[in-house]
Each structure stands twice: as C-alpha cells, then as structure tokens.
C-alpha positions, 0 to 999 in steps of 0.5 A: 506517456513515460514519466522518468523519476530518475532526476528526483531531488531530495524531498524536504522534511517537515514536521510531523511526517512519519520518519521513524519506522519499528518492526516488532517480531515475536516468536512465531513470526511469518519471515516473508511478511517480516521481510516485506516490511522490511523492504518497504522501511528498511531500504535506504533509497535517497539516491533516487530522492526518496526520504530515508527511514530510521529503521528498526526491527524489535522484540520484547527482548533483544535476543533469538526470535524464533520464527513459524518457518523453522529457523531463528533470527538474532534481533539486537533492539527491544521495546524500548526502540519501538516505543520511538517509532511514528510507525509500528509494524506487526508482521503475520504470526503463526496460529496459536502463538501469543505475543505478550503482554509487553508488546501489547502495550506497546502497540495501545501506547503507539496510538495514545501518544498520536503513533500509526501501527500497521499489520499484514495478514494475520498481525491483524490479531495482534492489534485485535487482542490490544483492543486497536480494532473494536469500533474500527474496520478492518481486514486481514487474509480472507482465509482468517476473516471470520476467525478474526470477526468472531475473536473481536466481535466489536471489530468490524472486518471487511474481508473482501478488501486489500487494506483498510486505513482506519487512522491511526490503524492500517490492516492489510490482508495477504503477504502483497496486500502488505506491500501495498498497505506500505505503498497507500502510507508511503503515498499518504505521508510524501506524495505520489512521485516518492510512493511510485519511486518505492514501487519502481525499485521493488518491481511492483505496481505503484499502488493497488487500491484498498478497496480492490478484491483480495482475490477471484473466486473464478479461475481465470479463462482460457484466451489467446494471451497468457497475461495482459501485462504487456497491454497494461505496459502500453497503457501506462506509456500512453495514457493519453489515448483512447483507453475504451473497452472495445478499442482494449480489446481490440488491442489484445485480439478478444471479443469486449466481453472475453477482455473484460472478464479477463482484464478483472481476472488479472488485476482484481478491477475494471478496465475503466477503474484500472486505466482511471487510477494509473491516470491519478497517478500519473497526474500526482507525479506530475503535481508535484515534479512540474508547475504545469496547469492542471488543463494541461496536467490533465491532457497529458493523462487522458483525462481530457480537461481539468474538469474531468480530471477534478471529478475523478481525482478527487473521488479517488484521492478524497483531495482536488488536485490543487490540494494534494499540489499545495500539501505534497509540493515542498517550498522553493 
C-alpha cells in the first residue's frame, strides 16, 4: 500500500501545541548538528499541510559565534528571543567548551515556565550542567555516554538508545538520533500524517524508535545484496502481505538466519519490529486523513483485524488507536 500525502490540507492550531522553536548556538557549536535542527524547525513546509514554525537561531549575544568546525556564524537574535520559544534546542558542542551562565539560565527557566528543551549529541552536557538531567533518563552519542553519567552521576544515562523523551527533556544520541528526536516531537505534537510529511521532504525514515540501538558492534556480513533497501521499499508499498521471516528472505535471495542477521544489521531491529511500526505508521495516517473503520484500517496495513491492530498500536504509541484519532483528528 502507498499512501500519497500530497493532497494534505492545513492542519488546525489549537492551544498549547508547540509553535515557537529557538535554536541556541555557543562558541564551540557542531555546525551539522545546528544544521540538522534547522532543517527540522526552521523549514517552512505549508504547502504540503505542514504547520509552520516561527524559528529562530539564538546567542547570549547576537553577534559572530564561533563554531568547533573553524569557521563563524553571524547570529542576529540573543536570549531574549529564546525565552519565547515552547521549544529550546541545544545543539552538539565541542569538548572543552563552556556555554555560560546566561544560557544555563535559559534552559532552567524553559522548563519552570512548562517549555520543552531538546539536545542532540553532546548538547546533553549543556542540559547536564543546568541541572535538567538529575532524577531523569537520558542519552547522548555512545562514545561520550560514560563522560556523561560520570559528569552528572544523578543523571540516569542510557547509552544503548536513539533519544530518550523524559518530558519536558528530550536527548538524542548521534548527528541522525537528532533528526529522529525531532521527528518522535513533530509526531507527538501533530500527529502521524504531518511527522511522515516532515520525513518525506528530508528523504529520511519517517521515525525511527528510541528505543532502537545506536549502532551495531558487528560489522555487517557479506551477502549477495548490498542493501535491503530496495525490500524495505516494497514492504512500505505492500504492507498488507504476508511480512514473515521466511517469505522476506525469501524475497531477498537468503537463508532465514543470513536475512535476519542482515535485516537487524541495516536497520538496528527485527524484521517483525520494523514491519510492526511501518504498519503503526501507516495506520496514524490513515487515522487521521480518512473516516474508515478501524477493521478496515486495519486490513489495509497488515494487521489483520482491529484487534490485533489495537494490541500492537497501543504497545507502540502507549494510545489506542481510537485515542490518537480523537487527539490528532482536527474538527470539521
């Protein structure tokens, strides 16, 4: 199945969902960690019914920032634009370097007035030495994990995962665990279909989970195909088929044991984990851009019948699917 998202009207705005995004840079920022967040908020993407962000990039003092990759950035907006913003963003900062007391600040006064503050890579020791991570789990890229529980020993780091969603504080591992954090909040604040909108026009999956491994320790093995992306492809185009290890393998010429060694190689999870979230996925969409059953939701995304369908969304989402209709679903 194929769902086309190009007809998507414009969403409706209520109260409360996350509209103002700032971006906070330092000297010492990761330029394609600043970069990634800016292409997930900073993109104005109404025409295919995505709502649009008032965006901004900040600094304790609007001026030159220097980065860690050698050259400059001019920023025009200061703190003051940031402590608007129902989302503060920290990108990955250069070891060694200190972002300041006012920024600090900033992010502690984000969270006690109800704001969302997100980090990719290793802005987790920005919200570390804020004080947002003691009592709460968190990540950050695994190379940095154990610097990071031993700086914030109250901090509970999990270093095995993509992102962690401690609400109100969002940490992600690695440069693409960015993007995906992003992803996991656009999904969270409008729903399946505008989420998998934001993916589509940045040529990436539409979410991995956070749960997911950051990377595989083994390299990946020799076989006949150089990547699964073409099966992945066709499994996205037909969910409603028959998605069993040994018809997969099948399909892509190996032995059921080769496939799956393979298979958690290239995407980080199961085949039965991978095929059960592009069917929840597919699912939201369909949630929300149709009034059909859930049965019939349900048989159009391989899950069977409703009932299976109930089991898995709801394991997956942490709500049934009739409750992520009524909270996503905007009023005629």
């Amino acid at each position: 199945m194929t769902l086309s998202l190009d007809f998507l009207p414009s969403l409706c705005d209520p109260d409360g969902m996350l509209s103002n995004v700032a971006v906070l840079t330092f000297d010492g920022v990761a330029p394609f960690e600043l970069g990634v967040l800016c292409e997930a908020w900073g993109i104005d993407r109404r025409e295919h019914g995505v709502p649009l962000i008032d965006f901004a990039v900040c600094a304790a003092g609007a001026g030159r920032v220097r980065t860690s990759a050698g050259f400059d950035l001019h920023v025009e907006h200061d703190l003051d634009r940031a402590a608007e913003a129902d989302l503060v963003c920290v990108p990955a900062i250069k070891d060694g370097e200190r972002v300041g007391d006012q920024v600090l600040q900033l992010l502690r006064d984000t969270v006690d007035r109800g704001g969302q503050v997100l980090s990719v890579c290793t802005g987790s020791f920005v919200l570390g030495e804020a004080g947002l991570l003691d009592g709460r789990d968190c990540t950050t890229h695994w190379m940095h994990a154990a610097k990071l529980q031993a700086a914030y020993p109250k901090a509970c780091v999990i270093p095995e995962v993509l992102y962690v969603d401690a609400d109100p504080v969002i940490t992600s591992a690695g440069s693409a665990a960015g993007l995906d954090a992003c992803l996991h909040l656009w999904r969270k604040e409008f729903g399946g279909r505008v989420a998998s909108m934001v993916a589509r026009r940045m040529v990436v999956p539409p979410q991995r989970e956070g749960g997911q491994a950051q990377y595989i320790a083994r390299p990946v093995p020799d076989c006949v195909a150089e990547t699964l992306g073409p099966l992945l492809t066709w499994i996205n185009e037909n969910l409603a088929e028959d998605h069993g290890i040994e018809e997969l393998a099948r399909r892509a010429h190996m032995s059921p044991r080769t496939f799956a060694r393979r298979f958690r190689a290239e995407t980080g999870a199961t085949p039965h984990a991978w095929v059960t979230n592009q069917r929840v996925i597919a699912a939201e969409e369909l949630l929300i851009a149709s009034d059909s059953s859930i049965e019939w939701i349900a048989g159009e995304v391989g899950f069977g019948n409703g009932a299976i369908m109930r089991q898995h969304f709801s394991r997956v989402r942490g709500i049934s699917p009739q409750g992520y209709r009524q909270s996503f679903s905007c009023p005629a």
